[in-house]
Backbone as CSV, one residue per row, in Angstrom:
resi,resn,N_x,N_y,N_z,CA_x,CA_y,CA_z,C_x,C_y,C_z
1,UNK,22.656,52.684,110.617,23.988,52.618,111.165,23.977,53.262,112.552
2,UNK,24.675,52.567,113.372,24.618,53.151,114.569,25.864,54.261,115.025
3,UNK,25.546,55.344,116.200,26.271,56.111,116.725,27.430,55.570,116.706
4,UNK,27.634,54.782,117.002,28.932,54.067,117.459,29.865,53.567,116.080
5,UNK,29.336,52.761,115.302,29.696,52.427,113.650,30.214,53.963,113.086
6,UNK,29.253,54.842,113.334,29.642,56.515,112.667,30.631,56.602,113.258
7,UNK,30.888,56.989,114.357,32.163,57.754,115.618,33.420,56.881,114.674
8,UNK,33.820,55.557,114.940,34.482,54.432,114.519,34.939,54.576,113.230
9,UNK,34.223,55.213,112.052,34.447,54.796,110.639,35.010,56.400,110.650
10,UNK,34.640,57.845,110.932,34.434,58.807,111.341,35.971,59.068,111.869
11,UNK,36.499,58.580,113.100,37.867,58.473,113.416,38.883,57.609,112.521
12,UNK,38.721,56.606,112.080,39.730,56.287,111.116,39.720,56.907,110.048
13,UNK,38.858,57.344,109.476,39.075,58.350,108.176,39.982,59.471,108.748
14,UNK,39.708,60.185,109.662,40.184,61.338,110.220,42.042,61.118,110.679
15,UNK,42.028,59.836,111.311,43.335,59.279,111.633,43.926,59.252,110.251
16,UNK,43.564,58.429,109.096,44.090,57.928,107.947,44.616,59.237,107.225
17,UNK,43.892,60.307,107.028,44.313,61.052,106.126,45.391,61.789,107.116
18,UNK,45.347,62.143,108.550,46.144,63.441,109.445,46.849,62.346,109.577
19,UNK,47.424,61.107,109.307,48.423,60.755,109.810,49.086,60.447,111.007
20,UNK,48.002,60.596,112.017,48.556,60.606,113.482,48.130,59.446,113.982
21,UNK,48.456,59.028,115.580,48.060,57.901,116.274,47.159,58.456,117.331
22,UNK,47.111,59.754,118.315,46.176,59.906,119.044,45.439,61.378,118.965
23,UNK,43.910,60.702,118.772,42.933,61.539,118.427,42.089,62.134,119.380
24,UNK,41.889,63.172,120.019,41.592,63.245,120.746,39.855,63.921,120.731
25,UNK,38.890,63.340,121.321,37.703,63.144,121.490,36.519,64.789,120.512
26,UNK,37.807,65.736,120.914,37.503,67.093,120.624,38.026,67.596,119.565
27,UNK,38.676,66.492,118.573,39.598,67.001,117.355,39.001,67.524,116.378
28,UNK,39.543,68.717,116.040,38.913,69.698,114.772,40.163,70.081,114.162
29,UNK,39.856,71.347,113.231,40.633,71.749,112.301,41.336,72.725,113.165
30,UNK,40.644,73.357,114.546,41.482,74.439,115.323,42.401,73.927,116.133
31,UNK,42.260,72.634,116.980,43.137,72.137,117.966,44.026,70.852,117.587
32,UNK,43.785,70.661,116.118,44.828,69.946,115.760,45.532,70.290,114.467
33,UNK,47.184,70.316,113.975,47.854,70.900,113.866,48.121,70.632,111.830
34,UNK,47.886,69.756,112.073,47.628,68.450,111.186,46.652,68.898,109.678
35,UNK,45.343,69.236,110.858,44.249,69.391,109.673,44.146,70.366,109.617
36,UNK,45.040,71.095,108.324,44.834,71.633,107.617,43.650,71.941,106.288
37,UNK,43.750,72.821,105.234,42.812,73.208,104.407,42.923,71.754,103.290
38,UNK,44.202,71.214,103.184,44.360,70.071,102.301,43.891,69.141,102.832
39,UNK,44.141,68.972,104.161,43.575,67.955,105.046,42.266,67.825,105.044
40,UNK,41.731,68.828,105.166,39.747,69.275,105.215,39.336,68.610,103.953
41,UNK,39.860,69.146,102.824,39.071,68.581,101.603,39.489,67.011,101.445
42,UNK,40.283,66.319,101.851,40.488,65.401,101.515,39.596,64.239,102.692
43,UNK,39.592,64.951,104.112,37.946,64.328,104.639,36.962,64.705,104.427
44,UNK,36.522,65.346,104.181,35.293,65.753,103.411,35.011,64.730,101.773
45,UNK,36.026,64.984,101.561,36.356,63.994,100.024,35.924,62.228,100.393
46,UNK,36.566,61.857,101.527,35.978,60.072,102.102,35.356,60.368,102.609
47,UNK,34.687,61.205,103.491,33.420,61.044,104.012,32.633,60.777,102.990
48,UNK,32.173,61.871,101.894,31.554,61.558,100.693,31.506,60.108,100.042
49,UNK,32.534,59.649,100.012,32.686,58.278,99.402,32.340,57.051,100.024
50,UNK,33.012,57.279,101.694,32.642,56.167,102.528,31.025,55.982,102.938
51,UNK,30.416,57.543,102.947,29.007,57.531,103.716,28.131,57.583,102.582
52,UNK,28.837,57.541,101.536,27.521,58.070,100.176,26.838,59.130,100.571
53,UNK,27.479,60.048,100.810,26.971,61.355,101.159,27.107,62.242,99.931
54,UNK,26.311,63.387,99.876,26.786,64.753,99.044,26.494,65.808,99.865
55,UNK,27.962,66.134,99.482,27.941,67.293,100.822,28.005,68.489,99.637
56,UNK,27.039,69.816,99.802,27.054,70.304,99.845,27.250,71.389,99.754
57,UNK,27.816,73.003,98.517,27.977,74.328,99.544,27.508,74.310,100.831
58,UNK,25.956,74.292,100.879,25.668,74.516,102.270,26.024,73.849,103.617
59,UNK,26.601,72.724,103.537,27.050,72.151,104.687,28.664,71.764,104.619
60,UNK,29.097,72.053,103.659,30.732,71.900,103.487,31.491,72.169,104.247
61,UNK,30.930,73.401,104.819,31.881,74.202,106.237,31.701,73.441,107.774
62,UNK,30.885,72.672,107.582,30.484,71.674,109.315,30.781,70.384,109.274
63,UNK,32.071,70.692,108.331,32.954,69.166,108.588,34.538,69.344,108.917
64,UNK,34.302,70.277,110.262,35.522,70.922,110.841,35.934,70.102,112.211
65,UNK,35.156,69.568,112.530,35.224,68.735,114.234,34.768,67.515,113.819
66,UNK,35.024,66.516,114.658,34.306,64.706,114.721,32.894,65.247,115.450
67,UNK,32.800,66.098,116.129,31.394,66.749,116.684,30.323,66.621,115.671
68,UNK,30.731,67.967,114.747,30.060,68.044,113.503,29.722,67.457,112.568
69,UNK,31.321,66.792,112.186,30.774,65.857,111.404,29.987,64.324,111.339
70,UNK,29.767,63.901,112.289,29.309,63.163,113.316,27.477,63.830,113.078
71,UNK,27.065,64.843,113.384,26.418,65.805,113.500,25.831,65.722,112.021
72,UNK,26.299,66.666,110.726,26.401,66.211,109.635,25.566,64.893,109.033
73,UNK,26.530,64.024,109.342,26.626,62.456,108.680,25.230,62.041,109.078
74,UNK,24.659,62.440,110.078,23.523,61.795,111.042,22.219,62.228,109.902
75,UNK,22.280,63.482,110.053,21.041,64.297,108.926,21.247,63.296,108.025
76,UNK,22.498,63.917,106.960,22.393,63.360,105.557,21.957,62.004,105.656
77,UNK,22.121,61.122,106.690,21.494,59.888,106.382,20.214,59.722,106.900
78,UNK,19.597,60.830,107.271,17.945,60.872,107.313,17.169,61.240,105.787
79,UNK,18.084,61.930,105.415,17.267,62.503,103.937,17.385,60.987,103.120
């Protein structure tokens, strides 16, 4: 899957659950208002589902930014 397919699938999950229309490039759990702790588990929750991922204790906490998780998503789909 490419960078671009990730970013893409990555922002609409993120849009879908926060409910909003503009996302801005740097959106995390600190600079947007939105994603909250309910909010967090519930992307973390489709990421899991959409990427066939298992996330983790150890990486649970670096799905706070599209940076990271972006970041994240990339590994788990090397293993």
């Amino acid at each position: 899957m490419k960078i671009s397919e990730i970013t893409k699938k990555v922002e609409d999950i993120i849009v879908g659950v926060l409910h909003i229309d503009n996302l801005p490039l740097n959106a995390s759990s600190i600079n947007v208002k939105e994603w909250d702790s309910l909010a967090y588990l519930t992307i973390v929750s489709k990421l899991e589902k959409d990427f066939k991922l298992k996330i983790t204790q150890k990486n649970i906490n670096n799905f706070n930014s599209i940076k990271n998780i972006i970041k994240e998503i990339k590994l788990c789909i090397k293993k």
